[in-house]
N, C-alpha and C positions, 0 to 999 in steps of 0.2 A: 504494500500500500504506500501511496505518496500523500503527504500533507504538504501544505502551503508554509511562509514563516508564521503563519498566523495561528496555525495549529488545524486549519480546512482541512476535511477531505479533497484529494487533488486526484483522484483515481487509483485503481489497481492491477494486476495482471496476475493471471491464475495460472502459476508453474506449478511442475511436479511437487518435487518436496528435499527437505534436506540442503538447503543451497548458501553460498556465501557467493555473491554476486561481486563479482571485478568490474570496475570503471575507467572506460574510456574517454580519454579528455581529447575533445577535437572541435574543432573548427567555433569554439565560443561556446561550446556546448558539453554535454555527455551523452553516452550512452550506454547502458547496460548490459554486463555479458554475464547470464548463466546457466544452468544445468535447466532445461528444460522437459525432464523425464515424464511418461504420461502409463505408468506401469499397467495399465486396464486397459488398454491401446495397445500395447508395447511398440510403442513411437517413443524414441528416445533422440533427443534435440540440445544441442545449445541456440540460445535464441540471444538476440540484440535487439534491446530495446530503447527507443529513443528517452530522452528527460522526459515526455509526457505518459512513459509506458506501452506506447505503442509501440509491435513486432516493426524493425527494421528488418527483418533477416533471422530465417532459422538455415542449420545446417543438422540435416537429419542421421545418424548412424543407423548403417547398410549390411557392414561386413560380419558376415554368417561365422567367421572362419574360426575357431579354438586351435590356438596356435601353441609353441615352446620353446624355449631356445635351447640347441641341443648343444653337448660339450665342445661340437667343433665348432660350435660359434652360430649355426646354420639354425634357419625356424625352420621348422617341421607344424604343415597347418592342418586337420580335416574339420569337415563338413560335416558333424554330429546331427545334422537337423533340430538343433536344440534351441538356437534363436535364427529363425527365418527370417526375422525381419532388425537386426542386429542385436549389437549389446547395450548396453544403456550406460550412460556417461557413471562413469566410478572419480569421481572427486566432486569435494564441493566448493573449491572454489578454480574458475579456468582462471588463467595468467591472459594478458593484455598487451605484447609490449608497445611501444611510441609509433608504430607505421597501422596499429590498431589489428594486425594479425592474433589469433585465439590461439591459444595452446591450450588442450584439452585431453584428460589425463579418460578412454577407455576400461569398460573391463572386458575390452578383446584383450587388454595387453599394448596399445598404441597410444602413443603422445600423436596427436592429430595438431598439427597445422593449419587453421580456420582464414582463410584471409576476408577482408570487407566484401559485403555481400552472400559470404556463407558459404563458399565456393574450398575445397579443400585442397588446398596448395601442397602439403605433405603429410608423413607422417612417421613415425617411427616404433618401430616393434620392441619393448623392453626385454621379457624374462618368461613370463608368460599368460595366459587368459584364464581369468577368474578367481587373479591371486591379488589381487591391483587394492589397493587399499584408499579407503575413502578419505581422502587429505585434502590438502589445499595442495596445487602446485604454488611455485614463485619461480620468479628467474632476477636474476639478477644483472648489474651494470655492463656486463660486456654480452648481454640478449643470451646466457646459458640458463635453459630450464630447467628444476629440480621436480622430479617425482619419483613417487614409491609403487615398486611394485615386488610382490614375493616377499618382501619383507626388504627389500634391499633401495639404496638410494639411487638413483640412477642421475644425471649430468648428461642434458642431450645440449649437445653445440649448434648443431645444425642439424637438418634433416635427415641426413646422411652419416653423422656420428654422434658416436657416445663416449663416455667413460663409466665404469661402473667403480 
């Protein structure tokens, strides 16, 4: 719910549940990024919402796949049938950084890459699917993102690399 400085009702938006909302600061304005889950659906979203709580943009999760990372390093994925219409966002709060790109912590297992508009630019595979723990992400000064999964910290740099 929004209130005015006066203490008004200013509106609301009816998301899933569980969430710590990240804010993005642009162009004189904000707008809202978070966990937009609908578990009785199973439509599972981050959505952006403008200062007045209207949807700018949802980006819906797809990928069916229960994945792991195996000792040589390689993900090994199957298609259990178990979420057809994907996993549902495992953190509660997404990260934001300054070009207004989402980082969004899965419990496939993937750091998801959300850029403006809801369009997904990348992503990256951690440790494995359905071990992801419900955290906040953060990143920090030089754009490196922190999340958990398996019980473990992970450090992605970029799309494309990690440290564990």
């Amino acid at each position: 719910m929004k209130f005015d400085r006066h203490g008004n009702y200013a509106g609301a938006f009816d998301f899933g549940w569980d969430t710590t909302p990240a804010i993005y600061a642009h162009d004189g304005t904000y707008s809202i990024l978070m966990k937009d889950n609908d578990y009785e659906q199973s439509d599972f979203r981050i959505t952006q919402l403008a200062a007045n709580l209207t949807p700018e943009w949802s980006h819906q999760a797809t990928n069916p796949l229960s994945c792991a990372r195996q000792p040589d390093n390689t993900v090994a994925c199957v298609d259990t049938g178990e979420h057809p219409t994907g996993f549902e966002w495992c953190v509660n709060a997404p990260v934001v950084d300054r070009d207004g790109t989402v980082y969004a912590l899965s419990e496939d297992g993937n750091v998801y890459a959300i850029g403006q508009g809801g369009g997904e630019t990348g992503r990256f595979f951690l440790d494995r699917t359905r071990l992801a723990s419900y955290t906040p992400g953060a990143i920090d000064g030089r754009g490196r993102i922190y999340a958990l999964n398996n019980g473990e910290l992970f450090v992605v740099g970029d799309a494309h690399a990690a440290d564990r």
